[in-house]
Structures are given as C-alpha cells and as structure tokens.
MIKOLBA-285651 format. One line per field, with one value per residue (C-alpha): residue number from 1; residue in one letter; chain; x, y, z. Coordinates in steps of 0.1 Angstrom, whole numbers, plus 5000, padded with zeros to 4 digits. Example, Ala and Ser with C-alpha at 12.3 -4.5 7.8 and 13.67 -1.06 7.14 Angstrom:
BEGIN
seq	(1	2)
type	(a	s)
mol	(A	A)
xx	(5123	5137)
yy	(4955	4989)
zz	(5078	5071)
END
This chain:
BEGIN
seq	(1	2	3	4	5	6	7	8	9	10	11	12	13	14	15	16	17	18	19	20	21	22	23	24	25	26	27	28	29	30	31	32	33	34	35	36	37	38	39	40	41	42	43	44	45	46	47	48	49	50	51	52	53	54	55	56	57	58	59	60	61	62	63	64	65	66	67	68	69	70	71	72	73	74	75	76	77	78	79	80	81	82	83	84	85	86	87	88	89	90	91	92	93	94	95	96	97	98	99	100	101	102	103	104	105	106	107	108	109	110	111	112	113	114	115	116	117	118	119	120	121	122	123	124	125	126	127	128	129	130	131	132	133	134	135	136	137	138	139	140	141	142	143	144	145	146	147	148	149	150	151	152	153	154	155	156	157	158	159	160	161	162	163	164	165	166	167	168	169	170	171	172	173	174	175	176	177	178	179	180	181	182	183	184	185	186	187	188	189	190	191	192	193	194	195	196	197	198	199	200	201	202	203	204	205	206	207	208	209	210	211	212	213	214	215	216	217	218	219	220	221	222	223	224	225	226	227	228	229	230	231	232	233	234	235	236	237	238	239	240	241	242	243	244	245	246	247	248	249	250	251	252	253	254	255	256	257	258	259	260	261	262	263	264	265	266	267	268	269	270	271	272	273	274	275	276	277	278	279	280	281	282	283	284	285	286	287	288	289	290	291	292	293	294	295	296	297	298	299	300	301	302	303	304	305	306	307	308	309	310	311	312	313	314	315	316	317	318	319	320	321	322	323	324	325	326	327	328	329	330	331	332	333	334	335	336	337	338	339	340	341	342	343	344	345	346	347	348	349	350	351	352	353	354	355	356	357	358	359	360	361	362	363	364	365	366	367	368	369	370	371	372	373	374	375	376	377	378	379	380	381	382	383	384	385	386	387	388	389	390	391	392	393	394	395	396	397	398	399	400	401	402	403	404	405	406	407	408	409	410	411	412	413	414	415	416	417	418	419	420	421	422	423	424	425	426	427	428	429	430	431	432	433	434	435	436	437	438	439	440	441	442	443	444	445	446	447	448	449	450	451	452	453	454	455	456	457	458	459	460	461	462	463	464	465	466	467	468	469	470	471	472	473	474	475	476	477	478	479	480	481	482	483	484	485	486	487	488	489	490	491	492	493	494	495	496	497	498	499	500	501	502	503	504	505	506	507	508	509	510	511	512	513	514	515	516	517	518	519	520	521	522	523	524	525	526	527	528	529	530	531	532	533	534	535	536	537	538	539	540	541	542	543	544	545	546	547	548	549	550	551	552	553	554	555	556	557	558	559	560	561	562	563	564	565	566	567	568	569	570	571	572	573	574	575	576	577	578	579	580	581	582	583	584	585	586	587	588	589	590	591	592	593	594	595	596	597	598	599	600	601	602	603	604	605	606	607	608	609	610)
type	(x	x	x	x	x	x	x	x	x	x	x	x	x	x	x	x	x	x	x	x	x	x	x	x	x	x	x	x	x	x	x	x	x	x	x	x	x	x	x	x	x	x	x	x	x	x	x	x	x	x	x	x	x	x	x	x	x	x	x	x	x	x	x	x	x	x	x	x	x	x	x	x	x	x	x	x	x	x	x	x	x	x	x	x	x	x	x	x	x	x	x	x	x	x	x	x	x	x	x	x	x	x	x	x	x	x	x	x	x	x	x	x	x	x	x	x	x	x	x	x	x	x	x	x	x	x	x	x	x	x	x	x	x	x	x	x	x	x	x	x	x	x	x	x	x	x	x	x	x	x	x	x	x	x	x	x	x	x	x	x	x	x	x	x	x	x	x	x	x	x	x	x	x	x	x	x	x	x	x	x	x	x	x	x	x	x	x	x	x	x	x	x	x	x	x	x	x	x	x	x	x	x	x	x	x	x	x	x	x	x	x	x	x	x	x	x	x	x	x	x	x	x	x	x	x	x	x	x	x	x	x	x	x	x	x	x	x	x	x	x	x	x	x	x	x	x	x	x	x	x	x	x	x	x	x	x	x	x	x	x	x	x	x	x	x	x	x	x	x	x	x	x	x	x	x	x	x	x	x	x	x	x	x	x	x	x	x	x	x	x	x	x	x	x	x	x	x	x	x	x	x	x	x	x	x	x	x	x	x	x	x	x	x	x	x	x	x	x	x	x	x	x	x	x	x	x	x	x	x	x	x	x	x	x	x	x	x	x	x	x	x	x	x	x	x	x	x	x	x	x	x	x	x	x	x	x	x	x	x	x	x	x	x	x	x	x	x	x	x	x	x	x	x	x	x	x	x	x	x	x	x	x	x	x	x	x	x	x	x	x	x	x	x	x	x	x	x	x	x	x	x	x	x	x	x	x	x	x	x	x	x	x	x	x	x	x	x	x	x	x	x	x	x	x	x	x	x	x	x	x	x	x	x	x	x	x	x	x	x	x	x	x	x	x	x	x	x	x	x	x	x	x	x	x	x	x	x	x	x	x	x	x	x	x	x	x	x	x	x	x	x	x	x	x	x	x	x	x	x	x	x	x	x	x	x	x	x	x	x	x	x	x	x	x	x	x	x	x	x	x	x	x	x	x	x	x	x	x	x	x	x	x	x	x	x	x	x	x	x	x	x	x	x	x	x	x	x	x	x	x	x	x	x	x	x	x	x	x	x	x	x	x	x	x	x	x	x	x	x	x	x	x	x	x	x	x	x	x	x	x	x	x	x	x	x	x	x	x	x	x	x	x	x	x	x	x	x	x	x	x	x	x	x	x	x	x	x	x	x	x	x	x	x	x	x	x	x	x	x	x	x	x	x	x	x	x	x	x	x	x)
mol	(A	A	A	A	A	A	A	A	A	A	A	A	A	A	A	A	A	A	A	A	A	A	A	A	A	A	A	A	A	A	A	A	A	A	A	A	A	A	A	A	A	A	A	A	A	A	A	A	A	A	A	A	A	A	A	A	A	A	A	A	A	A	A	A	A	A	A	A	A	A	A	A	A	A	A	A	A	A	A	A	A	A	A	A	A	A	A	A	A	A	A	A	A	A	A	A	A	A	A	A	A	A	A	A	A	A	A	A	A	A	A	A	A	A	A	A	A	A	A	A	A	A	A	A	A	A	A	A	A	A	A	A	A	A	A	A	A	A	A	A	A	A	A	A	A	A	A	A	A	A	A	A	A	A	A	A	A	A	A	A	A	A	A	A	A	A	A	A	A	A	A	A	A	A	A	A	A	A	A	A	A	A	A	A	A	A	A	A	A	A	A	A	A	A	A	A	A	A	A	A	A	A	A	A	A	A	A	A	A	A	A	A	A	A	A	A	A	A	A	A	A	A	A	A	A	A	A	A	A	A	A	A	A	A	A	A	A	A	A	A	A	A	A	A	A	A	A	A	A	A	A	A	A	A	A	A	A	A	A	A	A	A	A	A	A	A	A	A	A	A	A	A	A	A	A	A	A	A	A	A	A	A	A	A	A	A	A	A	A	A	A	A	A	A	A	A	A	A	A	A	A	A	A	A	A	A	A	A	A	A	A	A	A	A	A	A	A	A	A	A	A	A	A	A	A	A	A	A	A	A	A	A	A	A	A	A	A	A	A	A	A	A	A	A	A	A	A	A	A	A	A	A	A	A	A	A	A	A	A	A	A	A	A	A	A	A	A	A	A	A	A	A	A	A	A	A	A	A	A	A	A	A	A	A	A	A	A	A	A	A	A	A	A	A	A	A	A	A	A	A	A	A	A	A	A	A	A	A	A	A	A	A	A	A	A	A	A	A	A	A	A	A	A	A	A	A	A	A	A	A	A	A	A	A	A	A	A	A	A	A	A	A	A	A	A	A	A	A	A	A	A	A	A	A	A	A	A	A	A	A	A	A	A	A	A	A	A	A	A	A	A	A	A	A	A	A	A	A	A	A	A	A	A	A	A	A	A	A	A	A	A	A	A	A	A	A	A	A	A	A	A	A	A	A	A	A	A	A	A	A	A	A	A	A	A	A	A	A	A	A	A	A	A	A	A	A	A	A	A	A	A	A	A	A	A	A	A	A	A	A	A	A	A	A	A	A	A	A	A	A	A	A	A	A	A	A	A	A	A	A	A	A	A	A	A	A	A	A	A	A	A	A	A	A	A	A	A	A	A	A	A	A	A	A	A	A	A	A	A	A	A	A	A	A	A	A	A	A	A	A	A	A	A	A	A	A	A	A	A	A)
xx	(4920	4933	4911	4912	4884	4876	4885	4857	4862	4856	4829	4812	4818	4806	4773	4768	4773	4748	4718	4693	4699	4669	4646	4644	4611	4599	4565	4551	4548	4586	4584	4615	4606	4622	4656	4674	4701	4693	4733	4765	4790	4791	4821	4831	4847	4822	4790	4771	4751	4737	4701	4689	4648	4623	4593	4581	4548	4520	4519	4558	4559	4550	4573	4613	4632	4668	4697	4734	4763	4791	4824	4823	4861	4878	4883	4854	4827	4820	4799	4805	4772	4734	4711	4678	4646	4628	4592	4589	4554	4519	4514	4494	4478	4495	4526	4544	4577	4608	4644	4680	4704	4748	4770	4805	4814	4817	4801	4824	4818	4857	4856	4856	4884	4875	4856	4828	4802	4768	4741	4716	4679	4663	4628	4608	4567	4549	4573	4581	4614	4629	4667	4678	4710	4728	4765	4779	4809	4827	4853	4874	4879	4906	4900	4930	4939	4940	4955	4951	4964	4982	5011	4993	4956	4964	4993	5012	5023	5032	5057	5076	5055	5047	5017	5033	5006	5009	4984	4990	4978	4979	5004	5042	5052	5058	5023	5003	4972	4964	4966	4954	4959	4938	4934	4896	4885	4858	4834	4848	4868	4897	4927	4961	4970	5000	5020	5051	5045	5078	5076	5087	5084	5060	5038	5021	5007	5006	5033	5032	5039	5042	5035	5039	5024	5039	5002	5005	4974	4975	4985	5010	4996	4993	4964	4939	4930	4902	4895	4908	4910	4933	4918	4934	4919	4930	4919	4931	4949	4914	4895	4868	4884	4882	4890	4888	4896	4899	4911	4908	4931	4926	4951	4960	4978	5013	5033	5051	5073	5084	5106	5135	5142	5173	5191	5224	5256	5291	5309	5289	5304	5325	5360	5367	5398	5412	5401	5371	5344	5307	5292	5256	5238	5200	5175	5151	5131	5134	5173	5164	5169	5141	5129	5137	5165	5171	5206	5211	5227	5214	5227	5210	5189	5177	5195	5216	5248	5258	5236	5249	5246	5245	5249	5263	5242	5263	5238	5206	5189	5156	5131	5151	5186	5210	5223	5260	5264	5297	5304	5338	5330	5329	5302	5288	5317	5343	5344	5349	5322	5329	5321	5282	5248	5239	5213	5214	5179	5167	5140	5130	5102	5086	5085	5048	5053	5027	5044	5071	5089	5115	5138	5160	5190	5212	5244	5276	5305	5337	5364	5400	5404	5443	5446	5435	5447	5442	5426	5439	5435	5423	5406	5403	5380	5389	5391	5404	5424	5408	5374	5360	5356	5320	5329	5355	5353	5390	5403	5422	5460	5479	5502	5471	5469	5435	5439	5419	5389	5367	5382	5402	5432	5454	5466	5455	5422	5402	5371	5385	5410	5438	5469	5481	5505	5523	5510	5486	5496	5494	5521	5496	5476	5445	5445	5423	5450	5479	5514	5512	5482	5484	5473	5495	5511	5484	5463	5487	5493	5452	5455	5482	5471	5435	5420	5406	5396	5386	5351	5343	5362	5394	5392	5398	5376	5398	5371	5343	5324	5323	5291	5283	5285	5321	5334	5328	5343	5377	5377	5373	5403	5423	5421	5417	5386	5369	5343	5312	5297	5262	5235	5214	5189	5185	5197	5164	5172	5141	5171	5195	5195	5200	5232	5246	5286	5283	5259	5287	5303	5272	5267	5302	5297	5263	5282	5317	5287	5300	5269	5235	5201	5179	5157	5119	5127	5146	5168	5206	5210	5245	5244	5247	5277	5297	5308	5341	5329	5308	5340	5360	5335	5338	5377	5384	5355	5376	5403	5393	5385	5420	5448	5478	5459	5444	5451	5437	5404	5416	5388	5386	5363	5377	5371	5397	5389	5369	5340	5339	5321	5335	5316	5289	5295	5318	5345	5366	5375	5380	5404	5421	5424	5438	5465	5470	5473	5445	5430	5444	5429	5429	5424	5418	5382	5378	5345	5331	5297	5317	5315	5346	5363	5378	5414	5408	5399	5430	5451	5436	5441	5476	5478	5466	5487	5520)
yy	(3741	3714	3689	3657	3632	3598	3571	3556	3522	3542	3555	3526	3509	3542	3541	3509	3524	3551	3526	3539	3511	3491	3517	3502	3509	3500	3499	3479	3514	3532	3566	3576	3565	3566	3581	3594	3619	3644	3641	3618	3640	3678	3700	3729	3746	3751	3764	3732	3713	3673	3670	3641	3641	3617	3615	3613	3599	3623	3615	3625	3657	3672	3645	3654	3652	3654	3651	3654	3645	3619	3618	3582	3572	3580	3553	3568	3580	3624	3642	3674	3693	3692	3698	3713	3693	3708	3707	3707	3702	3695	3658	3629	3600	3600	3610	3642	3652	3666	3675	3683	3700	3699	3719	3704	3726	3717	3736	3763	3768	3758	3725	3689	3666	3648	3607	3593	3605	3598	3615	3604	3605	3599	3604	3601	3604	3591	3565	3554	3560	3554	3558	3557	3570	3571	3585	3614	3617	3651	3659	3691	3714	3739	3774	3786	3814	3810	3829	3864	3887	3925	3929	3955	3969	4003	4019	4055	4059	4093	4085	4060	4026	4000	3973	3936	3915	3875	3847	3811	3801	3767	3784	3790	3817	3800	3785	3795	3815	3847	3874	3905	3922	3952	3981	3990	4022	4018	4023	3989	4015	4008	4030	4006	3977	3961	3941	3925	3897	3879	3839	3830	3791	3762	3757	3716	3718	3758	3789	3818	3853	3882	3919	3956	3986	4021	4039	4049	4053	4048	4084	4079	4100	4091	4082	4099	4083	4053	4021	4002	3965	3941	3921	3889	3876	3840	3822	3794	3792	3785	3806	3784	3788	3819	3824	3860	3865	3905	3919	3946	3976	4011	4039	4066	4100	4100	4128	4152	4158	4127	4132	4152	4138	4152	4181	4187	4206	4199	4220	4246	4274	4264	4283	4273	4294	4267	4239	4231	4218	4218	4188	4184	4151	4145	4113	4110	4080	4085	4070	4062	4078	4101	4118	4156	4172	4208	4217	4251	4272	4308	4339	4362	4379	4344	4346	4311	4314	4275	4244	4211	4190	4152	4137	4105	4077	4071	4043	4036	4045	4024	4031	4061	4066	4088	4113	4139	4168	4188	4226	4242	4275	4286	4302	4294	4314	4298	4328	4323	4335	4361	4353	4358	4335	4313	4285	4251	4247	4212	4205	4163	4159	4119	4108	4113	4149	4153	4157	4185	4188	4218	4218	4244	4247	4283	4275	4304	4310	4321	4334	4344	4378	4378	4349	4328	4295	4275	4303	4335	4370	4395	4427	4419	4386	4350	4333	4297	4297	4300	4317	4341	4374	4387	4427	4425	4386	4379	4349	4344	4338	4318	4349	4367	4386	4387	4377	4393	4371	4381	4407	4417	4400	4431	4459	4482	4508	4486	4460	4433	4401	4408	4404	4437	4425	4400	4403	4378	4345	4315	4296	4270	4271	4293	4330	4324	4297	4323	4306	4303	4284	4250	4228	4247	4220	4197	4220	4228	4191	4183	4209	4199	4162	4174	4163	4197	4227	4261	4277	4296	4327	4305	4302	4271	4279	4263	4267	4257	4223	4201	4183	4150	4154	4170	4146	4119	4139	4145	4108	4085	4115	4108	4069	4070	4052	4044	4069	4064	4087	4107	4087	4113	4104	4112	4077	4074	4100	4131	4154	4158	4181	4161	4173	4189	4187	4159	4134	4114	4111	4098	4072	4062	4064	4047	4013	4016	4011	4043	4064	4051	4071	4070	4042	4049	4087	4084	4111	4111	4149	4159	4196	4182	4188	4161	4157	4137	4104	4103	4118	4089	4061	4078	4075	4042	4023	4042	4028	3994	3992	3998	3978	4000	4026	4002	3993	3970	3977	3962	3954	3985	3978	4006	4044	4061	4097	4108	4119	4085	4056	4021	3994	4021	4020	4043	4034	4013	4042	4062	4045	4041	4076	4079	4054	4072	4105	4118	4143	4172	4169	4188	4175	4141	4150	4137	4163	4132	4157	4187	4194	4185	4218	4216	4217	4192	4169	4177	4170	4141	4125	4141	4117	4088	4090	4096)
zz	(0733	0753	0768	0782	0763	0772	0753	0737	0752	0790	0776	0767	0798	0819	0799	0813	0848	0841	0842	0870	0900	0913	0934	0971	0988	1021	1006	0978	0960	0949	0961	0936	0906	0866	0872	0846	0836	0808	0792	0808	0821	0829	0830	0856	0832	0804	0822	0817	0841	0843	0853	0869	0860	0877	0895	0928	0945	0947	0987	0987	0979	1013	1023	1029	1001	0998	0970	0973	0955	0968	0958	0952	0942	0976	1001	1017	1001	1009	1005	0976	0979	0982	0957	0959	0946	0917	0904	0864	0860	0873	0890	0870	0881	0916	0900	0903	0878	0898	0888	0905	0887	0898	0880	0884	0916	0950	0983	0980	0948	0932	0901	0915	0900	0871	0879	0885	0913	0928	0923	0956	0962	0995	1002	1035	1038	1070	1079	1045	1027	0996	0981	0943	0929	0893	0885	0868	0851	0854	0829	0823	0797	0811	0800	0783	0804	0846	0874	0864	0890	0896	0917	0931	0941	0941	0925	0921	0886	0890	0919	0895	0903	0878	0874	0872	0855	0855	0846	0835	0800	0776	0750	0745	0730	0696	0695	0668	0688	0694	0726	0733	0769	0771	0799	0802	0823	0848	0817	0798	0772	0760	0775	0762	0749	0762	0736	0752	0774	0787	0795	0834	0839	0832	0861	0849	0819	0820	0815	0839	0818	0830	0814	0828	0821	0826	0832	0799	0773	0742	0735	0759	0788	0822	0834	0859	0892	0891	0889	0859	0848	0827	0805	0793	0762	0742	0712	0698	0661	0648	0666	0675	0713	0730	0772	0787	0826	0841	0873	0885	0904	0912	0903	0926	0920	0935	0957	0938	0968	0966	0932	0951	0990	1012	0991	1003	0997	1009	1017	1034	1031	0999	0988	0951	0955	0980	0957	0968	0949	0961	0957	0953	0966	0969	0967	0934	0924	0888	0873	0839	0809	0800	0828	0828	0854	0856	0879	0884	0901	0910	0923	0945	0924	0910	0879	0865	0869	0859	0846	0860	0826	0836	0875	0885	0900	0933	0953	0963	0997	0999	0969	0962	0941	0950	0927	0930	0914	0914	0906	0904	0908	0875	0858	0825	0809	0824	0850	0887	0908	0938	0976	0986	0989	0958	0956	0939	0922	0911	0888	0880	0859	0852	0819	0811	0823	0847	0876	0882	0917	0922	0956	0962	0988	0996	1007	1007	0989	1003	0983	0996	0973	0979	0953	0930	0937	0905	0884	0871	0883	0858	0863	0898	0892	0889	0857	0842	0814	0783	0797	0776	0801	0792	0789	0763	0743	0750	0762	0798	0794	0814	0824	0835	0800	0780	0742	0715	0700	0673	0660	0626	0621	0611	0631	0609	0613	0588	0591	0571	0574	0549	0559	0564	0592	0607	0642	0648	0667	0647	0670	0686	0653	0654	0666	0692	0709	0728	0725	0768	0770	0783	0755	0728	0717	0718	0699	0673	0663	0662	0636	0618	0614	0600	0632	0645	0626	0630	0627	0599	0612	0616	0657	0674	0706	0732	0759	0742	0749	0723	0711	0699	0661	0667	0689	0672	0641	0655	0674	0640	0625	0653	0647	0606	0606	0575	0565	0544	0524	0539	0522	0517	0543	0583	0595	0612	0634	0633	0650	0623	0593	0562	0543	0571	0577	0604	0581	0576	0602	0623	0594	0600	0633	0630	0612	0632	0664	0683	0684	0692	0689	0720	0715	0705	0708	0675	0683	0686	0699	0679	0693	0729	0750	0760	0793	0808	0803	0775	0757	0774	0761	0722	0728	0739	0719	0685	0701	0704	0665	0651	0662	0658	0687	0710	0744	0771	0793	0823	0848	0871	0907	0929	0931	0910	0922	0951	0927	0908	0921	0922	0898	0881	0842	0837	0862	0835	0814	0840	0854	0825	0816	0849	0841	0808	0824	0795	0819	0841	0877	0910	0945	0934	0914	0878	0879	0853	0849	0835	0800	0776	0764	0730	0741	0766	0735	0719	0749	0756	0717	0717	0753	0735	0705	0727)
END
C-alpha cells in the first residue's frame, strides 16, 4: 500500500503546533476550557476520525455553541465544514464534558488535501464569549483501487453488446499483488470472474485498466435480465492491504429481430441461364467467428435446394455489418434449377445460443428453356459439367452425354471389377473423369504425380467439394513439403479421429503453420468443405514455404471481381489467382463463397506449377 508518511522531523515540529492555544475570555472565567485532541492527524481514506474533547462552563451549555473546521494554509483562511457539539458525560463542579468529531471530508462529503487545519471553538452565553482552537493534520492513505466505472448502465448482451469496465489502481501489471474482478447477482453471488485485464495509461501515480465481459457465467451462459455488479478487489503482495470498490449496472434482454436487418436479392427475377447470379445481401450485428448462420435456399414446397456455406463481409452500415451471399443456380448436386418461386432463408444465432432470428425473402427464377447458356442440356434439365444427375448417378459430359459412376467396371453381366474388358475410360485417369471433361488434363497429371488419388472404389469425384484434411493433403504433395509422422495423439484437436489417414498431414500441417484449430473451441473441423478462398489461402501460404514454387504477394487494394471486396482479407490472393489465371470465371464473379470441387483443385495446382 502506498502512503505518504511524515518525516519524523515534521512530526516533531507539528506536535509542537498541536499545543492547545491560550483560551481568550471576556470574563475572568474561560468558558472553553482544556482542549485537546484524542490522536494527531486523521485520514479520509481509512475511516478514522480526530476528536477534539474539552469542557465547557456549566452556564454555557444553553449558550450557542459552534465548531468548524478552517482550511488554514490558503492565503485566506475557509471554511471546510461545521461540526456539531457533543455531550460525553454528566457536568461537575460547574463543569460540563463536550466533544466534536471531523472525519477528513469536506461539506460535500469528498477528502480534504493533505496539511494542517483548524479546528475552532466559539462560545456565546449572556453576553459573554469565548474562542479556542488547535490544529489537525490530515494525511492520506490512497486506497489502492479508484475510479470504478461501466461503460454502460444498462446493456443488451443478447443483441451483440459488451460491458467495458475501467478503474485506476496503485499496481502495474508486473507488480507482485493480487486481483480478482468478480460479477455478483443482485443477491451478492458469484456469477463470473473475469481474468484479463489490459493496461491503458498512467493517470499520476495510478494506471487506468480496462476489462470486458461477454455476459457470460461461469458456465458460459448468458445471463438473465437484472441488476448485477462488478466488484474490483486488491491486496497487496503481503496481504496485509486489501481495497474493494463495486458498481453497479443492470442487464436487459435484447431484440431478436435485430440479428437479421434489410434482406435483399438482386436480381429479382434472376435467369442463371443468361449468367446471372443472385446475390444475397442483408445487415447482421454478429461478424465474428462463432456465431451460427444458416443460408438456404428453398423451393416451393419448403424443401433446401442449396446451403450457402460461408458469406463475405462487404461493409458496415452503422452498428450493423453487411453480409453477400451468391447462388448460381445450381442445386446441391450440381443441377440447375427450373424457372418458378424460391425463397432465401436466413438463420443467425449469437454465440451463447439464446437468441435465434430467422428472415426469409421469395424472389423468382426465370429460366430461358431454349438453352442453356453456360450449362449443359440433358434430359431436358440444366446441368454443369461434372454434376451427378440424381435419377441415374452418372456424371454430366461436356458433349451433353451422361457417364457411368458407380458401377462395375466390365461390360459383362457380372457384379464384380475384373477386368473382363477394355472398355472403361482411364484416359484422364480415374473412370469417373470422361476424356471431354474440362479438367482432363489437369486431373490426369494430379494423378500421375501422387498428388490426387481415388476413393476406395478408384473414382476421382471431379464434382465433389473438397474438405480441409484433403486439401491440405494434395497442397503439401503438390509443393513436396516435409511430412512428419502422426504422433499418435489428436494434436489437441477433440474433432479428429486418432490414426485416421489425414493425422499426419494436419501435424505437418500443424508445424509447416498452414492449418490452425479454432481457438478455445479446440477443434479444426477436417471434414469441412472449402470454399474459393480458403483453398486460395492453403495454396499460396504452401507456396510461400518452398522456394522453387513461390511467387510474389503483391499488395492488392482494388476489387478484382464484382463479388470481391477491395481491402477485406482475402483480396490479396484473389487477385493473384486472377493474375495467375488459377480459376475459371464468368461475368466477372470469382463466386469466393462457393465450395472448391476436386477438379477445380487440380486445375488450379496444374495452374500453379505451369
């Protein structure tokens, strides 16, 4: 604990200060009479008080009385506060015992600055009067924590808000003492504590911190509504200092409506068969990892025909951030939908989950039936290359055909694989891959270097999106990283399966520093698709570590396509996959939210490599 002591030399010297002046009495009898303060000095800070005892005349007592203290080291002299006369016992021999007591505060209640004040008597009975006065030192002993305060008196965790808490205290951050900040309930229980505390300047001989809390308890639910308090609590390294302070705010419930503001589509009515591509923009107040979204896209009968995976932070409109969303028309499938009424459906949910808002917008689809601009007619329906059509599991040609999947590899009547014929396609590598489909060559060379491989049936699965574990695979084979051998344990990630085919690769990936987990959910989530960009980031960071495939990152801070943002994160690599030409794109839409098919990844390696 700090405190400022007086030297023993002032002391000294203010002890000889302290002896009661000469009593002045009109009369020949002193009215105010043996003056004398119980202790020296009294501090503001430290709930003491100084009493001045002495006694008055018998006859004085239904005199007037009066006592006041006098700031005494100004150039002139003013007066602090009165103090009220007090009886302390029965009057003897014409003599009655009184007291005034003066805690270290002025009128209004706030600590005088430290010195030396008067402590004055007057007394008045029937014409007589009488004065007498002795000074009081007041010295400080700062308590060690000051200035508590909220940002706030009410707030709205559910609708996104945070509590800013800041006081001044005596300590830096490396002192040796201890803290504890505590949220108490209207009851004094305990509902967090909050353990990070961030240091914002020196204010004098204090620091200013500041703390947050999310409205969180220590079970990491949100809160109800009511009254709650912070309470700061300090003690010094030897505990024989302790300063608590508390503040409190109330908590109120916040407006689920306000999750999802102004859902819109563009264009309304959309034709994906003139390449068009509905974009999807609305308002949330939730941007950070961890909250839930839910895009879908219905058809009439309210079935999904597409989820949106991702969205791309475009700006910020007020309190709110804007959010786009693009669909190409496809369905999950990869099959183009037909002209009619669908709906976009979005679900945000805040991280504590207890609050849910759902909007929903209908918007139409028109489709010219004479073509197919940028798709592929088969059995009177739309289709891109590669997509799977749902009846029969074969895979869209580019020449409109339909190519087996799934099924034997001979021509003959029987069940199995043998080779009983020389029929099947191996031209682009895998059966599955027709010698006309775009990526052919691509694919064929992923193969042959070892960087792609079938599934356990031997198919490539050109349409397929690849996940996290696999693209990070076929990235550190494409750029011959070193790989290090599965450890046998889960990396510290509780969403693996140990000894499974990837466990390496995420070690590697782990030490080479291009896959990270998601913070304190310990997860890493290597099923999950990959979209555009994420698939970008895996390629160039690979990149970066070998010098025989690198290339520069210039600084990118325009739009590159109509879809991607100037200056958000991603905007460097995709401009350079732009420059590189890694990426087929229509209409000048780079479509960054779309999932990465498996022949995209090979194209886009075979790109790099070139």
């Amino acid at each position: 604990m700090k405190k400022k002591i007086l030297s023993l030399f002032c002391v000294v010297s203010l002890l000889a200060m302290i002896l009661p002046a000469t009593a002045f009495a009109v009369d020949d009898d002193t009215i105010i009479r043996n003056l004398a303060l119980d202790v020296i000095a009294v501090d503001p800070y430290a709930d003491s008080v100084v009493t001045a005892n002495f006694d008055l005349a018998e006859t004085a007592v239904s005199g007037t009385n009066t006592a006041k203290i006098v700031n005494n080291f100004v150039a002139v002299p003013t007066d602090v506060v009165d103090l009220e006369f007090v009886s302390i016992g029965d009057c003897v021999v014409g003599s009655c015992p009184y007291k005034v007591s003066w805690d270290g505060n002025d009128a209004d209640g706030e600590p005088v600055m430290e010195g030396t004040y008067e402590l004055q008597l007057y007394s008045v009975i029937e014409g007589f009067s009488d004065y007498d006065m002795i000074e009081v030192i007041v010295i400080h002993t700062e308590p060690l924590v000051m200035n508590l305060a909220v940002d706030k008196g009410e707030v709205n965790f559910g609708g996104g808000e945070t509590l800013v808490i800041r006081y001044k205290e005596w300590y830096t951050e490396s002192d040796n003492h201890s803290l504890d900040i505590d949220v108490v309930d209207a009851l004094g229980a305990d509902v967090d504590s909050i353990n990070t505390v961030t240091q914002i300047t020196e204010m004098g001989e204090y620091f200013l911190y500041e703390a947050t809390w999310d409205g969180l308890d220590s079970e990491d639910v949100l809160v109800e509504d009511g009254i709650y308090s912070i309470r700061v609590s300090i003690s010094n390294a030897e505990g024989t200092d302790t300063d608590t302070d508390e503040v409190a705010f109330e908590v109120v419930s916040g407006s689920l409506e306000d999750l999802i503001v102004e859902l819109s589509v563009s264009p309304d009515p959309v034709n994906f068969e003139a390449g068009e591509t509905l974009t999807v923009t609305y308002n949330s107040n939730y941007f950070e990892n961890g909250e839930f979204f839910e895009n879908l896209i219905l058809d009439s009968d309210g079935e999904t025909v597409k989820d949106l995976e991702g969205g791309n932070m475009v700006g910020e409109d007020g309190d709110y951030w804007i959010w786009e969303l693009y669909w190409d028309g496809l369905d999950s499938d990869g099959v183009a939908v037909l002209a009619g009424t669908y709906t976009v459906s979005l679900t945000v949910e805040n991280i504590s989950e207890t609050g849910t808002d759902t909007d929903e917008l209908d918007f139409v689809v028109e489709v010219n039936e004479d073509e197919c601009d940028g798709f592929i007619m088969f059995d009177d329906n739309c289709y891109a290359v590669g997509a799977t059509v749902p009846e029969t599991g074969c895979i869209v040609s580019e020449t409109g055909g339909c190519e087996p999947m799934g099924q034997d590899d001979d021509d003959d009547d029987d069940d199995d694989d043998d080779d009983d014929d020389d029929d099947v396609d191996y031209e682009c590598g895998f059966p599955d891959v027709s010698s006309s489909h775009t990526y052919c060559d691509s694919i064929l060379w992923s193969k042959d270097e070892g960087i792609f491989e079938g599934d356990y049936d031997g198919y490539f699965n050109p349409g397929e999106v690849i996940n996290r574990a696999e693209v990070l695979a076929v990235v550190m084979r494409a750029f011959e990283l070193d790989l290090y051998d599965d450890d046998g344990t889960n990396l510290g990630w509780s969403d693996v399966i140990t000894g499974s085919w990837y466990m390496k690769y995420l070690r590697s990936g782990k030490m080479h520093n291009l896959i990270h987990g998601d913070g304190d959910a310990d997860t890493v989530r290597p099923s999950e698709g990959v979209n555009r960009v994420e698939f970008l980031k895996f390629v160039m960071q690979a990149a970066l570590l070998t010098g025989e495939n690198a290339f520069s990152m210039e600084s990118c801070y325009v739009s590159p396509y109509l879809d991607v943002p100037a200056e958000v994160w991603f905007t460097g690599y995709v401009c350079k996959a732009k420059d590189l030409q890694l990426f087929d794109t229509y209409d000048n839409l780079f479509l960054p939210a779309n999932g990465t098919t498996r022949a995209e990844v090979a194209e886009a390696l075979w790109r790099t490599m070139d």
